[in-house]
C-alpha positions in Angstrom: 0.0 0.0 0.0 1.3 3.3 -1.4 0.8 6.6 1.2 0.5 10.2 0.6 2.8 11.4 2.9 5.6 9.2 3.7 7.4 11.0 6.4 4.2 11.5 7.9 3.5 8.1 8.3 6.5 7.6 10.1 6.8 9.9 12.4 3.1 8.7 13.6 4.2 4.9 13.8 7.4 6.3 15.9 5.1 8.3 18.1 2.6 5.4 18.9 5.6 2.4 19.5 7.0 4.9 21.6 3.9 5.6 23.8 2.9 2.0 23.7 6.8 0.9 24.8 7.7 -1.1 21.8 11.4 -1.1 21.7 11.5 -1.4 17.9 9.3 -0.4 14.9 9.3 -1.9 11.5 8.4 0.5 8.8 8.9 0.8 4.5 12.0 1.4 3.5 13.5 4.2 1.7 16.1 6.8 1.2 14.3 9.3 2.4 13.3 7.4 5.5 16.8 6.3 6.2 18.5 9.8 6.0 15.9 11.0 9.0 16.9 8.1 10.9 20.3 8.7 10.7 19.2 12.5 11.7 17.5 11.3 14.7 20.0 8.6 15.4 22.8 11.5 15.6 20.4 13.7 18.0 20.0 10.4 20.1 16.2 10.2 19.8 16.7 6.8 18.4 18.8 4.3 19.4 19.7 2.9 15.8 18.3 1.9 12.4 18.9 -1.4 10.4 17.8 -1.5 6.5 16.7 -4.8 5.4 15.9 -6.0 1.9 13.2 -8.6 1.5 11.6 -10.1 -1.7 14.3 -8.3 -4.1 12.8 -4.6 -4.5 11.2 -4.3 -0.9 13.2 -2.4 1.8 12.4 -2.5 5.5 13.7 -0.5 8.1 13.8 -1.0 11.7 14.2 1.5 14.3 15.3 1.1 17.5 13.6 3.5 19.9 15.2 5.4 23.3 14.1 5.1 26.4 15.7 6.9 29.4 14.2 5.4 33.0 11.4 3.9 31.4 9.8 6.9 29.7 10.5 7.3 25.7 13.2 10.2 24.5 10.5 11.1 22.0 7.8 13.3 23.8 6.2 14.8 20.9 6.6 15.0 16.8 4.9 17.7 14.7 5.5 17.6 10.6 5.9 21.2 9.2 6.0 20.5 5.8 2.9 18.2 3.7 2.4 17.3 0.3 -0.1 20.0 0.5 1.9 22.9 2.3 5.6 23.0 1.4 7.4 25.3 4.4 11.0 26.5 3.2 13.5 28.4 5.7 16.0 30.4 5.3 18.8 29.9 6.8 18.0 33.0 9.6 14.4 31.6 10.0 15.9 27.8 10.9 13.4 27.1 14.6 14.6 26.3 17.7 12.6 24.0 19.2 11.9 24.4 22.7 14.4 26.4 22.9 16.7 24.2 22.0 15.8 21.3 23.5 14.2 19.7 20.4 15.3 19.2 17.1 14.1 20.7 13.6 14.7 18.4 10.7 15.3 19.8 7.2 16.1 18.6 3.3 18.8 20.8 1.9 21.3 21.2 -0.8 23.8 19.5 1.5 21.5 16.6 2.8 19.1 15.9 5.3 20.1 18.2 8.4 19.3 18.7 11.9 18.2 22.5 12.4 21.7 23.2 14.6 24.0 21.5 11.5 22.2 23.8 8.9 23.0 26.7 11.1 26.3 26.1 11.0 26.8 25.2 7.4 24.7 28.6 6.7 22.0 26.6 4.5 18.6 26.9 4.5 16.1 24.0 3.3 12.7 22.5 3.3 11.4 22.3 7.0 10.7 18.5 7.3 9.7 18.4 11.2 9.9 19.1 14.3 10.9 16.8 17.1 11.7 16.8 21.0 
């Protein structure tokens, strides 16, 4: 089954195995999806990621989910861009979440970013989500 919105998907099926204490989720594979685990995997909201290939063409990936004293890393997700509404920052308009506490996520020239590493390479992208 194809979906609209594949980052959207996602982030929701990270958001419920973490509130339901899953210690892994199993999701469609993709580039795409595997660049923003690596982003969350460096910002350590994520314990890891393996990419599996099953029946030739179909990619799987599995993400193992934080916990610190029982309670999940994650406490909330919120996608800023949709297939519907594209939101673009600048490189001066890059959020800080919470004060920086969170994370934003973001598609640029140079890669998938976190919000801090797109500071500090002075590039500006498509504002994927927001996590913390």
């Amino acid at each position: 089954m194809t979906t609209q919105d594949p980052i959207g998907d996602m982030i929701t099926r990270i958001r419920n195995a973490s509130r339901m204490g899953h210690e892994t989720v199993s999701l469609p594979g993709s580039k795409l999806k595997s660049s923003v685990a690596e982003v969350l995997t460096e910002e350590g909201y994520i314990d890891g990621y393996e990419e599996t290939e099953e029946d030739g063409d179909k990619k799987t990936l599995e993400l193992s989910l934080s916990y610190k004293k029982g309670e999940p890393v994650i406490e909330g997700v919120e996608r800023e861009s949709k297939p519907s509404r594209r939101v673009y920052v600048s490189k001066d308009e890059i959020p800080e979440v919470l004060g920086g506490l969170g994370t934003a996520v973001l598609s640029t020239s140079k890669g998938l970013l976190s919000g801090k590493d797109a500071r500090e390479k002075g590039v500006g992208g498509e504002l994927l989500l927001k996590i913390w």
